[in-house]
C-alpha positions in Angstrom: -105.7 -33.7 7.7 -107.9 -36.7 7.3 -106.7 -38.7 4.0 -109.7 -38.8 2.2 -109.6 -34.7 2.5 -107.3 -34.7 0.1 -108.8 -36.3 -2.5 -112.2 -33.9 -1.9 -109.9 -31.0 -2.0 -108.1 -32.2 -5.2 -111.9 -32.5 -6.7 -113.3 -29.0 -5.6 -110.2 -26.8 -5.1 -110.2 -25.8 -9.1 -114.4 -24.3 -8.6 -114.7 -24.0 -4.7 -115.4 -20.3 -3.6 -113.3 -20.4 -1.2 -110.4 -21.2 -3.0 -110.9 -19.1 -6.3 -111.4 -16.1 -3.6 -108.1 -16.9 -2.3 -106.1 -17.5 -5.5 -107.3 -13.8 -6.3 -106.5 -12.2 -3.5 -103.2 -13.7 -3.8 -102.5 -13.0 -7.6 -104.2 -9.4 -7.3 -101.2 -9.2 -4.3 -98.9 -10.6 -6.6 -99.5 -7.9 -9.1 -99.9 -4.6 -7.2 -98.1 -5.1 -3.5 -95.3 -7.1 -4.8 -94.1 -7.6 -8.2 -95.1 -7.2 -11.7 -94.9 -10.0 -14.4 -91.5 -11.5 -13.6 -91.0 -15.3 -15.5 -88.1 -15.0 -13.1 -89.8 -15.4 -9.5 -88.8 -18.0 -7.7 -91.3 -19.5 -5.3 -91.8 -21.8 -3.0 -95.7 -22.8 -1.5 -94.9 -24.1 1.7 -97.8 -26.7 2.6 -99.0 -26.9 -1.6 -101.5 -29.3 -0.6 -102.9 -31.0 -4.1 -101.2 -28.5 -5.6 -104.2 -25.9 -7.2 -102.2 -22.9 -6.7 -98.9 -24.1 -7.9 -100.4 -25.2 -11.0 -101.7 -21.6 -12.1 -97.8 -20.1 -10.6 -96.3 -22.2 -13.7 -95.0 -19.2 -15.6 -93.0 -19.0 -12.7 -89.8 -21.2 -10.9 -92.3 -22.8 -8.4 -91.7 -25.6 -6.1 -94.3 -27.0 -4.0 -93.9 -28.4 -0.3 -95.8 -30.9 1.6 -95.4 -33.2 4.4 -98.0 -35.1 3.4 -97.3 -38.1 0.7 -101.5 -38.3 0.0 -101.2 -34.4 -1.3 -98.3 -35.0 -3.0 -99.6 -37.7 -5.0 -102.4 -35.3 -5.7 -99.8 -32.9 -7.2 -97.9 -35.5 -9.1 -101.5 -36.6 -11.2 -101.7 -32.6 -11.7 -98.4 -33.1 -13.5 -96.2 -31.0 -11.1 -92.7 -32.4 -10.9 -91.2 -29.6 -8.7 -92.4 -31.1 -5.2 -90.7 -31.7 -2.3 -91.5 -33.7 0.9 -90.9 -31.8 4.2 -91.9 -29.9 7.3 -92.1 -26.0 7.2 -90.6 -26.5 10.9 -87.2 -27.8 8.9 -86.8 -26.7 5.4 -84.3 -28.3 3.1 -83.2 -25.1 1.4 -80.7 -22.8 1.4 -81.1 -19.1 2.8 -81.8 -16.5 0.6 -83.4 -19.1 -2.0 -86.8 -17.8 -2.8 -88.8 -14.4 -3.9 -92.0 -15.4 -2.8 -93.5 -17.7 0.0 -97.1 -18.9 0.1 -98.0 -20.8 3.4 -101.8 -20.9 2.6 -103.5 -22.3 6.0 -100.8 -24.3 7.3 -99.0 -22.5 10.2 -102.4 -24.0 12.2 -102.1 -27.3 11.9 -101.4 -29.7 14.7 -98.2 -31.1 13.4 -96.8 -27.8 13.3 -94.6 -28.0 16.5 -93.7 -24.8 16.3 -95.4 -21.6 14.0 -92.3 -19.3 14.9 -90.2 -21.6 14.3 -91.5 -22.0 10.8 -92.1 -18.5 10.5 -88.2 -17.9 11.0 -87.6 -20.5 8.5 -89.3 -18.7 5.9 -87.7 -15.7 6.5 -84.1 -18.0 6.5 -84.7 -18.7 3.0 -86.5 -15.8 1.5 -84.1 -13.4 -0.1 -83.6 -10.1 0.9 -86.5 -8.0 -0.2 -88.8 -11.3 -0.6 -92.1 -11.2 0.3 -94.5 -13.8 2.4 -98.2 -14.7 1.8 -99.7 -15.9 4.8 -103.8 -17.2 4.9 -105.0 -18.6 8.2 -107.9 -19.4 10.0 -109.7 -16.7 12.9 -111.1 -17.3 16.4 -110.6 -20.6 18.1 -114.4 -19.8 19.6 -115.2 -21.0 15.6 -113.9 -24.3 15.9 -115.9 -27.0 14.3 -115.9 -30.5 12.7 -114.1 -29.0 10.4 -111.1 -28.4 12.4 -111.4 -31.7 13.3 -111.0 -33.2 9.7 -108.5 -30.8 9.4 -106.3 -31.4 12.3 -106.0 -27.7 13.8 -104.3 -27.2 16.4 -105.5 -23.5 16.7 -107.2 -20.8 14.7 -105.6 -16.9 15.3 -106.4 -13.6 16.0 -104.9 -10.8 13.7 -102.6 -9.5 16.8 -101.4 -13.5 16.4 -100.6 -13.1 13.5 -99.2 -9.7 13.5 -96.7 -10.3 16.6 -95.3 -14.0 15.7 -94.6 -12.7 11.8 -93.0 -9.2 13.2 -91.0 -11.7 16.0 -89.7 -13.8 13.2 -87.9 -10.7 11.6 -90.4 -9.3 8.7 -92.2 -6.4 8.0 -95.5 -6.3 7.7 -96.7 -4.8 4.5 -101.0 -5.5 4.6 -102.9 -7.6 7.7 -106.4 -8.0 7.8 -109.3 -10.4 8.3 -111.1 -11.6 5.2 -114.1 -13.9 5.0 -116.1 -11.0 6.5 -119.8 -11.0 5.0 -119.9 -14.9 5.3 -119.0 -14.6 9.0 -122.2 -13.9 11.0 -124.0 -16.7 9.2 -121.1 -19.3 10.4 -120.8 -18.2 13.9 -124.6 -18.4 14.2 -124.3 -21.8 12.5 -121.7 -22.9 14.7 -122.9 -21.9 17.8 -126.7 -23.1 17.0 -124.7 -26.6 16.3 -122.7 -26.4 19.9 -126.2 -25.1 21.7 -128.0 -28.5 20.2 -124.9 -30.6 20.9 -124.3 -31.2 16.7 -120.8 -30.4 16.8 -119.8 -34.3 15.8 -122.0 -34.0 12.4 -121.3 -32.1 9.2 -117.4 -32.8 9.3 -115.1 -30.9 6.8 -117.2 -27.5 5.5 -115.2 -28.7 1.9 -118.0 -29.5 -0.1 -119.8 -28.9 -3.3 -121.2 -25.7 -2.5 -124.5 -25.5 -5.6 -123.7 -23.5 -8.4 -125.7 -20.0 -7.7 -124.5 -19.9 -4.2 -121.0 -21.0 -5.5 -120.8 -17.7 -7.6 -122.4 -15.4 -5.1 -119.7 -16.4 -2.3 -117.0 -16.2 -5.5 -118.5 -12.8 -5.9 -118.5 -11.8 -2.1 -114.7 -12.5 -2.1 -114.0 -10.8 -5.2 -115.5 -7.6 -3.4 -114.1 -8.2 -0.4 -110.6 -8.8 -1.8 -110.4 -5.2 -3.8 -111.7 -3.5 -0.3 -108.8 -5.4 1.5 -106.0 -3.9 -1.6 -107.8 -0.5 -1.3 -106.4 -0.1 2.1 -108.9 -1.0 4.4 -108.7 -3.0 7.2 -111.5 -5.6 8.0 -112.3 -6.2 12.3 -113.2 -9.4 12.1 -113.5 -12.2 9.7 -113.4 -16.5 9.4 -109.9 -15.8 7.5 -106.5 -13.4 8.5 -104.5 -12.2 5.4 -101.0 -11.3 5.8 -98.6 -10.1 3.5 -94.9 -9.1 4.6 -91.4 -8.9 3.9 -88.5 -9.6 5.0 
């Protein structure tokens, strides 16, 4: 990720849509598909970025993870001492040390030599009965300047995601795509941009999104996210949910 990413994640992470629709998803998860209200959980958010979700998992033993020292120090001015600098190809922890993974669009990135091999790692150091939250980007036809800033080195399809987490050794307790009522409007945005040769303008897609807008998107997610823990299954989508365990 471009350096100065950071710092506009750090910025809009805390009121973005597209974060606060994630941190739901993941808490509403946390709360019916995995456990209830345990002080005790111990988890680990492989790739924590500047650290937004691991400061609202403080009632629980969380450590962060990042390869990156510009996130990091992002974490550090949130006050979050629990942070360690490493790949998620090669995890400095023992096996069976966590309840709880989050890997929250990370598996994609291009210094991620190897997704199975990370995906095995998790499962090395999740205990038995622990459970992993994966988020991570759809359709490498969506591809933008955004990726760019980013540094992907792919975006997945759900039967991705679904064969590399089962080949790792876990079970897989809900998939889906998410991001579903936003997606027509990006593809046609994206493909308008690639049919007019704009692909090198607009960069990352993090930024202030105006207030109204901001809380109908919150509110799209919110919907979306109690249709994904009913049971059903989206088709397609901009995002892939997967929970499982190991």
């Amino acid at each position: 990720m471009e350096k100065e990413e950071y710092r506009t994640m750090f910025e809009e992470e805390d009121s973005f849509w597209w974060y606060i629709g994630l941190r739901d998803l993941f808490f509403s998860c946390l709360g019916k598909l995995i456990f209830h209200e345990n002080s005790n959980l111990r988890l680990l958010d492989c790739g924590c970025g500047t650290g937004g979700l691991l400061e609202r998992c403080r009632q629980y033993e969380a450590t962060g993870m990042d390869i990156s020292k510009e996130a990091i120090k992002f974490c550090n001015m949130r006050g979050l001492k629990k942070i360690v600098k490493a790949s998620i190809t090669d995890i400095p922890f023992q096996n069976n040390s966590f309840d709880i993974i989050t890997s929250m669009d990370v598996l994609y990135h291009n210094r991620v030599v190897s997704d199975l091999k990370a995906l095995k790692e998790f499962y090395d150091i999740l205990d038995e009965g622990g459970f992993l939250f994966l988020n991570l980007p759809a359709y490498d036809f969506l591809k933008s300047t955004h990726d760019e800033v980013v540094h992907t080195r792919q975006r997945y399809t759900l039967m991705d995601v679904r064969e590399k987490v089962k080949k790792a050794g876990f079970k897989i307790e809900m998939i889906s795509y998410r991001n579903v009522f936003l997606f027509l409007p990006a593809l046609v945005v994206r493909l308008i941009k690639k049919i007019f040769k704009q692909q090198n303008k607009g960069g990352s897609d993090l930024k202030a999104t105006p207030g109204i807008l901001n809380k109908l998107f919150t509110f799209i997610l919110s919907v979306e996210n109690k249709l994904i823990l009913s049971g059903l299954k989206f088709p397609f989508g901009l995002s892939i949910v997967c929970v499982a365990r190991k």
